[in-house]
C-alpha positions as a printed Julia matrix, in Angstrom:
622×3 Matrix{Float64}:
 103.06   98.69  106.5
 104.56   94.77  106.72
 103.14   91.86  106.43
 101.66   89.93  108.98
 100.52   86.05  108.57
  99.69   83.87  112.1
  98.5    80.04  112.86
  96.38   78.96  115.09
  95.57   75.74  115.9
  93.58   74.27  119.22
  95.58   70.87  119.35
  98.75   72.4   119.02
 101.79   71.4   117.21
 102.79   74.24  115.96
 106.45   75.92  115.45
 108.8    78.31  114.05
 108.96   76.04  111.08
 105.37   76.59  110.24
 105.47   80.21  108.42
 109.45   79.73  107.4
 107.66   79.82  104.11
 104.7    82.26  104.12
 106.93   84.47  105.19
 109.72   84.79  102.7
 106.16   84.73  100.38
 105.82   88.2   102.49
 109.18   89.51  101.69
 108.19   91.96   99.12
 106.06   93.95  102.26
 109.13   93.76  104.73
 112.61   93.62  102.95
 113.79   95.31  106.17
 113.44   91.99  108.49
 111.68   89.01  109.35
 110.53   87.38  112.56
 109.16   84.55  113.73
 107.41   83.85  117.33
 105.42   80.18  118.32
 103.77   79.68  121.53
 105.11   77.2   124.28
 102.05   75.41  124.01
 102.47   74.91  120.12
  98.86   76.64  119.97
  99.75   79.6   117.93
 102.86   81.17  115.85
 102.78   84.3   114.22
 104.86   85.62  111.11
 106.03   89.08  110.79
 107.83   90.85  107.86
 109.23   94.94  108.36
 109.09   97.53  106.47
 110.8   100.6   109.05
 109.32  103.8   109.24
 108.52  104.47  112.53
 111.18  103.38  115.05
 114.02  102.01  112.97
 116.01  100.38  115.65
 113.74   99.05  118.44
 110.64   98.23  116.22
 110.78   93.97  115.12
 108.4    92.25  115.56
 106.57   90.03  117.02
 106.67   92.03  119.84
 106.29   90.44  122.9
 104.31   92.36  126.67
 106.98   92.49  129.63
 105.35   89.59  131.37
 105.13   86.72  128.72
 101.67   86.55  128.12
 100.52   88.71  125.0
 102.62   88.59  121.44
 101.72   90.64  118.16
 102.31   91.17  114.57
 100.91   94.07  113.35
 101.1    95.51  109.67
  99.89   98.98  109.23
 100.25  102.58  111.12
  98.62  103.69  114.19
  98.58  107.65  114.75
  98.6   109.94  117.56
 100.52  106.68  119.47
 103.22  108.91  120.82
 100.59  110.23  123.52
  98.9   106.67  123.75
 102.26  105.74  124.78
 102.88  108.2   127.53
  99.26  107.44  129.1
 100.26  103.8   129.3
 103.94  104.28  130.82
 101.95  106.34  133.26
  99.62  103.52  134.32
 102.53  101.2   134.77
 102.6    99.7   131.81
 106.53   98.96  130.34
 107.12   99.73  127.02
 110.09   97.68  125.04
 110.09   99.98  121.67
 109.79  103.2   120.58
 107.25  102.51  117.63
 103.61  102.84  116.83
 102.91   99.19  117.25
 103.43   98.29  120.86
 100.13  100.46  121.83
  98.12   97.99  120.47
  99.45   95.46  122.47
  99.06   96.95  125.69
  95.65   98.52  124.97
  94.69   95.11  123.97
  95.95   94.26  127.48
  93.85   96.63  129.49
  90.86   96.1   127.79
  89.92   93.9   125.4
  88.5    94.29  122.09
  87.53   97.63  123.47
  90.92   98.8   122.58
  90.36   99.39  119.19
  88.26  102.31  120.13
  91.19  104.3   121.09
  93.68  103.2   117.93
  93.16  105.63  115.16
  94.76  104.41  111.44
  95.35  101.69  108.91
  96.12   98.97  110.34
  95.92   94.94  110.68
  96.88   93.22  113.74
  96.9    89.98  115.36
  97.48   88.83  119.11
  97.88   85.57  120.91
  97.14   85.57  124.24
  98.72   82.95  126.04
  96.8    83.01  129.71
  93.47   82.83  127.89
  94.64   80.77  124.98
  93.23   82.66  122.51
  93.77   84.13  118.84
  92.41   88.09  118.47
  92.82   89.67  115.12
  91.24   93.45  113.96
  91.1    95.65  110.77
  90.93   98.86  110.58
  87.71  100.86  110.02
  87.59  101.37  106.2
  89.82   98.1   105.14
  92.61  100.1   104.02
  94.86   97.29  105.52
  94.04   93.7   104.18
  93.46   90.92  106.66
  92.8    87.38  105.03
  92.03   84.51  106.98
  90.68   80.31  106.0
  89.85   77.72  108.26
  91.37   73.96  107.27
  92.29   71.05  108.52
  91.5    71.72  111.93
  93.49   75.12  112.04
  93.2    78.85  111.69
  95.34   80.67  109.0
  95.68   84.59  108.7
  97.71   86.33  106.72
  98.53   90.47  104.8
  97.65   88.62  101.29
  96.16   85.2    99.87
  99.54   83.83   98.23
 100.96   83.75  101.61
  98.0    81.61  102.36
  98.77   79.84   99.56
 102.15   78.86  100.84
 100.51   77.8   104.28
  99.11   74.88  101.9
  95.37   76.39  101.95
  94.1    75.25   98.25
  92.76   77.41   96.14
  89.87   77.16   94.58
  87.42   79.79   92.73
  84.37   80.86   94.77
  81.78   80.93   92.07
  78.83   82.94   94.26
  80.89   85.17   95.0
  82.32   85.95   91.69
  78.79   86.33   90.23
  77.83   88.8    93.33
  81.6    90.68   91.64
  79.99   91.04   88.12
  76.69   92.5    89.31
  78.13   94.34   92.34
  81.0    93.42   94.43
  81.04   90.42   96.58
  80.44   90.78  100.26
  83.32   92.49  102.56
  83.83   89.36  104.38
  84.31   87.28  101.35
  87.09   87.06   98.71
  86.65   85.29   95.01
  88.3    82.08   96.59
  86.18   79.71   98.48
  87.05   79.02  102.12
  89.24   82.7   101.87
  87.31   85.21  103.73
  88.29   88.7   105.01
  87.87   90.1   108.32
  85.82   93.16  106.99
  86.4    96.81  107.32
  85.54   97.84  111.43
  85.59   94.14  112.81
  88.03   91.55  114.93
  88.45   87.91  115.03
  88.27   85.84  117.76
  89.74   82.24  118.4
  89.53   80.24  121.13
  88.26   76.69  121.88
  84.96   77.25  121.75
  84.93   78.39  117.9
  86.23   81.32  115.78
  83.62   84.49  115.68
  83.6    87.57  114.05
  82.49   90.82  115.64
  82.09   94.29  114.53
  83.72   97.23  116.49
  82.46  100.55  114.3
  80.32  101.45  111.27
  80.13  104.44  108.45
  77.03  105.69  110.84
  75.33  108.44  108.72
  72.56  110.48  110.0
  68.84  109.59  109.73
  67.33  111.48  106.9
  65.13  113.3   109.67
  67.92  114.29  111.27
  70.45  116.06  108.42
  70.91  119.88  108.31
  68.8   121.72  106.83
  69.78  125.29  107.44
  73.58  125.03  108.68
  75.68  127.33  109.89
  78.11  126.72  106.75
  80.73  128.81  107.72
  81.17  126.87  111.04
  80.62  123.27  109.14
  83.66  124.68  106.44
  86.14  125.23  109.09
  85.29  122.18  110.53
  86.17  120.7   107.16
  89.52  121.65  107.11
  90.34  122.08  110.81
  90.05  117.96  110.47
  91.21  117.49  106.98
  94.3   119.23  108.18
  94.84  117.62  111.21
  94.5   114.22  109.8
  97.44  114.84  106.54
  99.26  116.09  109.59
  99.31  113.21  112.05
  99.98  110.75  108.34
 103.16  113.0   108.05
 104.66  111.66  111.05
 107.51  108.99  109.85
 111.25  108.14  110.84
 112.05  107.99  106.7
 110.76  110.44  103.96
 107.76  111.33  102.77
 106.08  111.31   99.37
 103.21  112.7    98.13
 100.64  111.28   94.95
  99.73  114.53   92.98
  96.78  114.45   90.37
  94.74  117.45   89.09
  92.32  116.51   91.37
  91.53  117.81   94.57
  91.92  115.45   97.26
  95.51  114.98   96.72
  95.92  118.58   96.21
  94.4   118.96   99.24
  96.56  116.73  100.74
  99.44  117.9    99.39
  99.24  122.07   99.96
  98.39  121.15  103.42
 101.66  119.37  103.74
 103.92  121.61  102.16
 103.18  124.58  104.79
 105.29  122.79  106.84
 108.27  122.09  104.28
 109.19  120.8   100.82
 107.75  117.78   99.38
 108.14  115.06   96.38
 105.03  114.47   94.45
 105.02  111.88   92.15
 102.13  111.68   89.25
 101.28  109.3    86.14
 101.55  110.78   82.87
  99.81  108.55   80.28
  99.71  108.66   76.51
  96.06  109.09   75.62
  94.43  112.44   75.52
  91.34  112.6    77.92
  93.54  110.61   80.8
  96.38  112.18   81.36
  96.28  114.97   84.18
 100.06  115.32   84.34
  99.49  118.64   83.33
  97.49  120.37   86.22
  99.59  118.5    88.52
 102.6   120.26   87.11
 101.06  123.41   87.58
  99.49  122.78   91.35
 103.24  121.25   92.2
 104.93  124.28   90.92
 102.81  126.25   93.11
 103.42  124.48   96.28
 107.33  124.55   95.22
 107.24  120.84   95.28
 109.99  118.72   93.68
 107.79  116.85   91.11
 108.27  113.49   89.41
 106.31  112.74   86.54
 106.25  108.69   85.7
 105.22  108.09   82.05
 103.04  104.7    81.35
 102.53  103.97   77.98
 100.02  101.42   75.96
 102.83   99.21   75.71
 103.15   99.18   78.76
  99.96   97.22   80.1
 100.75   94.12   77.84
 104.31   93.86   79.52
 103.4    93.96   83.18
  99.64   92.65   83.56
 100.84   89.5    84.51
 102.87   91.26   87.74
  99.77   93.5    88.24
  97.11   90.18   89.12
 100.33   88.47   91.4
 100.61   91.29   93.13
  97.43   92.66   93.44
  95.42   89.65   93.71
  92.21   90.69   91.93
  90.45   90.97   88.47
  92.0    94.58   87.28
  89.29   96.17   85.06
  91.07   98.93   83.57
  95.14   99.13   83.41
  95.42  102.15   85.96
  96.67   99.53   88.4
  99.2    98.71   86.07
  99.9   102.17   86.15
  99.65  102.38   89.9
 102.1    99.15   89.76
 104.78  101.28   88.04
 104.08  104.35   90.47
 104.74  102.38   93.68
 108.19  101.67   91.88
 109.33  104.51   90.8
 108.46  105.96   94.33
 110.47  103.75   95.83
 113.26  103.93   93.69
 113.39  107.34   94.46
 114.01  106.32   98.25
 110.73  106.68   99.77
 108.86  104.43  101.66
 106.12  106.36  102.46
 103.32  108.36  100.63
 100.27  110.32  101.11
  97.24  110.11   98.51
  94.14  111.31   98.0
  91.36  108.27   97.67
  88.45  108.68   99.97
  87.64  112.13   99.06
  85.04  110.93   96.88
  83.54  108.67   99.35
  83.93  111.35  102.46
  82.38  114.32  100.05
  80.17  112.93   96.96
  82.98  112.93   94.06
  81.7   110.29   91.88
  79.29  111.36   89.34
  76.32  108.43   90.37
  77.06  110.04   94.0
  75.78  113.09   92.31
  73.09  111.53   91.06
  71.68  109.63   94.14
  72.06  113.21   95.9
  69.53  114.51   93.26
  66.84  111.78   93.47
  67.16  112.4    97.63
  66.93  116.31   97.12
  64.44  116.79   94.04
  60.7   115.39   93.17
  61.17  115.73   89.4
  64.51  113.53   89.68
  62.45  111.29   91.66
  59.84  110.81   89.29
  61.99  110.59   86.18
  63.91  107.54   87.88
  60.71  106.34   88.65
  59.44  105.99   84.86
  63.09  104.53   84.86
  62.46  101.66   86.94
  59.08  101.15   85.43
  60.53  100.54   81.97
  63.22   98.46   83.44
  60.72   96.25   84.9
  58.15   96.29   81.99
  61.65   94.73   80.01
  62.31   92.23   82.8
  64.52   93.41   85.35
  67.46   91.02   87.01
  66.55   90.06   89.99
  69.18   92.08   92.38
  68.35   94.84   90.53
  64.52   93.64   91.81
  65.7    93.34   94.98
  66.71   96.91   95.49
  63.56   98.24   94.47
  61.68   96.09   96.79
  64.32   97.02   99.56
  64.73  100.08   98.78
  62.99  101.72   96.6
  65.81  102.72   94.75
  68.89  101.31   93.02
  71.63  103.4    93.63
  73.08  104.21   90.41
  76.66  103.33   90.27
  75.15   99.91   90.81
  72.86  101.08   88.02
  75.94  101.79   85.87
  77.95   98.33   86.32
  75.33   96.38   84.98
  74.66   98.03   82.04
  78.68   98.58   81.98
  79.74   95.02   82.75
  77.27   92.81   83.43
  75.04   93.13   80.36
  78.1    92.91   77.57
  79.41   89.93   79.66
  75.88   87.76   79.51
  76.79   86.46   76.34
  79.64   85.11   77.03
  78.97   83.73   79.74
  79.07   79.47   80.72
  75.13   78.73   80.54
  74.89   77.45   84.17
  77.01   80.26   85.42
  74.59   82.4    83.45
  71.94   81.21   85.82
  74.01   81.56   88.86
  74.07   85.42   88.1
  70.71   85.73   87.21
  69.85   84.36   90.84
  72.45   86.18   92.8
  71.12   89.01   95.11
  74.28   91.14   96.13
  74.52   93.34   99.33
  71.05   91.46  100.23
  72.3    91.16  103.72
  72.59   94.82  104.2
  69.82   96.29  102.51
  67.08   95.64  105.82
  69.79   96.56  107.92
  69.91   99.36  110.74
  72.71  101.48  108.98
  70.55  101.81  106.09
  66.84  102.31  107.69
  65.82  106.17  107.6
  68.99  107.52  106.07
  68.99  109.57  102.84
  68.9   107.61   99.48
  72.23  108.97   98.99
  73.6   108.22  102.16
  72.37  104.5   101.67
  74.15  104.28   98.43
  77.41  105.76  100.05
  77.07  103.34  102.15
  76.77  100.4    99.73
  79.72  101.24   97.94
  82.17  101.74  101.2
  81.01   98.11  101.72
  81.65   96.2    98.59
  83.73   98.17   95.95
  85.61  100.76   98.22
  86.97   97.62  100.25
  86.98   94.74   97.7
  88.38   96.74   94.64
  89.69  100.29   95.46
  91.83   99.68   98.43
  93.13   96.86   97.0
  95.7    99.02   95.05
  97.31   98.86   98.62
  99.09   95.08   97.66
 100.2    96.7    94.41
 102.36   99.18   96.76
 103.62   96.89   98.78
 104.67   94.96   95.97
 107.52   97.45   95.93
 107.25   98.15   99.98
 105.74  101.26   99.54
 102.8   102.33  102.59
 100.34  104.29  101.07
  98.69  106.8   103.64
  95.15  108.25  103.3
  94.12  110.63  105.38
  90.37  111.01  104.03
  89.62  107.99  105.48
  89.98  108.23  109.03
  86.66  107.96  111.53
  87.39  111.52  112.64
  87.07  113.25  109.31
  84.02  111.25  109.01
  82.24  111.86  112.06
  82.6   115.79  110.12
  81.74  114.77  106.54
  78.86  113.07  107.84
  76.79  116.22  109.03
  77.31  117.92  105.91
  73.59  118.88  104.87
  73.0   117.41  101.36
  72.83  120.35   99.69
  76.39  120.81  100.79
  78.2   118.21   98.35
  77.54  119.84   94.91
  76.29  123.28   94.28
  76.35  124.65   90.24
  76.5   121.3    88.96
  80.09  120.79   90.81
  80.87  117.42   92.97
  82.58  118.23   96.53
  81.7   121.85   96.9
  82.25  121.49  100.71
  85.54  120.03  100.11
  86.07  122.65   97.7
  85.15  125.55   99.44
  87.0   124.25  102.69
  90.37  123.87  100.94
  89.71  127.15   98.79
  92.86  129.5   100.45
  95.52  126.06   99.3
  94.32  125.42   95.74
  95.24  126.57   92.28
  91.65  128.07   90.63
  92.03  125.07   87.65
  92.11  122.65   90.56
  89.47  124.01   92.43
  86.98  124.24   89.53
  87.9   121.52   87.89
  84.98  118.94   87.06
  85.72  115.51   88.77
  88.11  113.23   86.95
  88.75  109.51   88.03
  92.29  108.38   87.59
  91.62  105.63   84.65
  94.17  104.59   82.23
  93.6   104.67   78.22
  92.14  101.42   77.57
  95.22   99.1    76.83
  92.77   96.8    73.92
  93.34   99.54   71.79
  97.21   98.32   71.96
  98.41   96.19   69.12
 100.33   93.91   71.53
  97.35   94.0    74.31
  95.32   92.87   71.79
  97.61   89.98   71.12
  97.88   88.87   74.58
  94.18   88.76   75.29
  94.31   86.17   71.63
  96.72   83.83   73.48
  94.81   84.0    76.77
  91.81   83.03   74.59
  93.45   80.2    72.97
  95.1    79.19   75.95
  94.04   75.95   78.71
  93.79   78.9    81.27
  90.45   80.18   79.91
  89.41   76.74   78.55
  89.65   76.08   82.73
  87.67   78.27   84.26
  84.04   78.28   85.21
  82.8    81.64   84.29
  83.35   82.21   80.21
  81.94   79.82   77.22
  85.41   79.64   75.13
  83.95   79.36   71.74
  82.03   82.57   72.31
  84.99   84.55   74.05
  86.58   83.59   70.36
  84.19   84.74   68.69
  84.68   88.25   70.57
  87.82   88.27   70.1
  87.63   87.46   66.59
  85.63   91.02   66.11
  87.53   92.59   67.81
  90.55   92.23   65.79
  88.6    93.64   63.35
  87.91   96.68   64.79
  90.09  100.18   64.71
  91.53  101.02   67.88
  89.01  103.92   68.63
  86.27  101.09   68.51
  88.09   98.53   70.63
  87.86  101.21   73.05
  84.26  100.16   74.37
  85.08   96.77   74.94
  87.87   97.19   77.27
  86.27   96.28   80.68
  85.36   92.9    79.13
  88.82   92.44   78.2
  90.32   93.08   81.52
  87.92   91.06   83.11
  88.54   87.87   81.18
  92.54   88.24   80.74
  92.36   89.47   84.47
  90.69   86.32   85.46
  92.9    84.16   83.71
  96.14   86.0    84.65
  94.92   85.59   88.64
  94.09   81.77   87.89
  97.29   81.31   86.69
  99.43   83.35   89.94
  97.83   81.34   92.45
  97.81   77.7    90.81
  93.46   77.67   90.2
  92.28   75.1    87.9
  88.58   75.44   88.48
  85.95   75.65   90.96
């Protein structure tokens, strides 16, 4: 995976001394090696830390083209290269590696930004092109692969994760519109909690060159109008379909120069992923057992794993421990944590790698490719039935009669719906969190309108409600909060592959008639029914289960650290929480039992998260 982190800057001045820094603030991503490249013309000089698994030998970076003018870092994996490869050695094109990598370079070469049609993956990348002097950057399609970038003092900064902009000398400072867009939704894909830190979102590239930095989109989750879906299928075609690409895509993530590992829940999707990739041998699963009955699917994994022959690896987290590491967990994952299964994923990612792998395939985007969450489920019944319909109706109406917030206004007047996971979060975390709120960032919450820029937008007009929902969440919390568990893997080097999200198990998933996702009450039945002939009957049948941890308040020692972060000068400086009455919640909640503590968790995580992220990269306010 690596980590990338590049300069630009129009007047020039730049060298090798530049990202000496940044990079070593990279190391955990690449302990394998290091480079450094700068332009001639001081315009540019880009950072690049390895992590080997495809090409061990010939593959540092930056990589330079054959005739001086095109240089790349690139962090990330780019399948199906070994035939991109041939193509371009047979239009003339000299190759100096034997990785992944180099395509993108080259492709870049022939034609443009148009290249990133062809490169199928997770991936970052960034180019300097010396002839026409400018700086081109891309992310992949879903935003598996992080891509940070700020503009100051006259110069462009990129970079894998924020502390490495951090070490470029980019201050860091809380951005407090988009942290009130977080607590009602998710802030915007091309934003980050930091002002002047944006993203390159999910599907787009950079551009820099002396006439201004732009941003440009290259491919969108495209669903099908409404008037347009399926009605009557041919659903034994549309099955094999399924898993002809489902298949083909764990397949093509197999291909590495190191071992492979494999995430195993007693879910689904990484059963899925997993049966399909022991045909071809034996594998090493790895799963998280926790202590707390309702959470831990350890079990079923040990079952499915046993069936598959596997060579399973079960990695016990207790209560105790998401007091001891949630300071590591907001360093290295960079974001407000609101429940401890990053934690959890924290001590997965090392234990996998101290097992010797570098490499693993998982399971997340099954619920986004095939309707998994429960809300999904929901949205898919006010699209298919009248009496849903009018029961969310009399829904809104009584929300409104009580004074509905305004984004939750907005989607009604936009939509004519609010999709209800967005539903969910503010009656999960927004509401309990009011009160304790800073008056004035109260009001900034009341006024903020999340996901307003996309709700009159094309992908949205005519499609299903639940597609539009789908397509909501892909945007803000797929992106902004899911994937980000990929910087708690690299903490310990580990690339995490997913092979349900790639375009061309979308461009399937998408003409799956939406009666197709849950049938008797049970989420994914095309999923389900495709992977049938690989999956144990408890796995198959099993009602969808998120991987969440116990809530770590109910901890004696938790409990204790969120009481120092309250009485500390870290929540005294932030913007976002009135101390006195974040005392007064704590105070109650010491005296509650454990089972009642329970409820409160999210609040707690969001608060001690906020803190704990304040302190990692030096904020002090807004």
């Amino acid at each position: 995976m690596c980590g990338i982190v590049a300069i630009w800057s129009p007047r020039g001045g730049l060298g090798a001394a530049d990202l000496e820094v940044p990079v070593r603030r990279l190391r955990h991503r690449g302990p394998d090696g290091s480079g450094i490249w700068a332009a001639s013309s001081g315009r540019a000089v880009l950072g690049h830390t390895r992590l080997a698994v495809i090409d061990l030998i010939t593959g540092g970076q930056p990589i330079r083209d054959d005739q001086g003018r095109l240089a790349l870092v690139a962090s990330g994996e780019f399948y199906g290269y070994e035939k991109i490869r041939a193509e371009l050695r047979g239009r003339g094109r000299r190759m100096l590696t034997r990785g992944d990598s180099e395509i993108a370079l080259h492709l870049y070469a022939e034609a443009g930004p148009r290249a990133l049609d062809q490169l199928r993956g997770e991936f970052a990348f960034v180019i300097w092109d010396d002839v026409r002097r400018e700086l081109f950057a891309a992310r992949d399609r879903f935003g598996i692969k992080p891509l940070f970038y700020a503009e100051h003092q006259g110069r462009l900064y990129l970079a894998s994760e924020v502390k490495a902009l951090l070490a470029c000398g980019i201050p860091m400072r809380w951005d407090v519109a988009s942290f009130a867009e977080h607590l009602l939704v998710s802030h915007a894909a091309d934003r980050t909690l930091f002002a002047g830190v944006r993203q390159v979102p999910p599907g787009c590239y950079l551009r820099a060159a002396d006439d201004g930095v732009t941003v440009s989109r290259y491919w969108d989750l495209d669903y099908p109008r409404a008037d347009e879906l399926p009605s009557v299928p041919e659903a034994g075609a549309h099955l094999a379909d399924v898993a002809a690409v489902v298949r083909e895509s764990v397949q093509v993530r197999m291909r590495a120069d190191v071992p492979v590992a494999y995430h195993l829940s007693g879910g689904i999707d990484s059963s899925s992923v997993t049966a399909i990739a022991a045909e071809a041998g034996p594998v090493q699963t790895f799963t998280v057992r926790f202590d707390g009955e309702g959470f831990d699917e350890s079990a079923v994994a040990g079952h499915t794993a046993a069936r598959l022959g596997a060579r399973h690896h079960e990695i016990t987290v207790t209560r105790a421990d998401f007091a001891r590491y949630a300071d590591q967990a907001a360093a290295s994952g960079e974001m407000i944590q609101e429940n401890s299964h990053g934690i959890a994923r924290l001590l997965l990612s090392a234990a996998i790698r101290d097992r010797g792998f570098k490499v693993v395939l998982a399971g997340e985007g099954g619920d986004e490719m095939f309707a998994g969450y429960p809300q999904f489920g929901k949205d898919l019944a006010l699209a298919q039935s009248a009496e849903a319909r009018a029961r969310a109706d009399r829904s809104y109406a009584s929300l409104a009669g009580h004074g509905a917030p305004r984004h939750l206004r907005e989607f009604l007047d936009q939509l004519d719906f609010v999709p209800n996971w967005i539903l969910d979060r503010y009656l999960a975390v927004t509401q309990p969190l009011l009160p304790l709120l800073r008056p004035e960032f109260a009001r900034q919450v009341a006024a903020s309108t999340p996901c307003a820029g996309m709700l009159a937008g094309p992908r949205l007009r005519g499609r299903s409600l639940y597609h539009q929902s789908v397509y909501l969440f892909c945007k803000t919390t797929l992106c902004n909060y899911i994937l980000a568990a990929e910087r708690l893997d690299m903490a310990h080097a580990v690339e995490t592959r997913l092979p349900f999200l790639d375009h061309h198990v979308f461009d399937v998933a998408r003409g799956t008639p939406l009666d197709g996702y849950v049938r008797d009450g049970v989420s994914k039945a095309v999923l389900r029914e495709a992977m049938a002939a690989h999956l144990p009957e408890e796995v198959r049948r099993a009602p969808k289960k998120g991987f969440f941890a116990p809530a770590a308040v109910q901890d004696t020692a938790a409990l204790a650290r969120f009481s120092r972060i309250v009485a500390s000068d870290a929540l005294r400086q932030q913007p976002f929480f009135e101390p006195a009455m974040v005392a007064r919640f704590a105070e109650r909640l010491r005296a509650e039992p454990p089972a009642r503590r329970a409820r409160h968790d999210k609040l707690v995580q969001i608060i001690s998260g906020t803190c704990l992220l304040a302190g990692s990269l030096g904020i002090t306010g807004a």
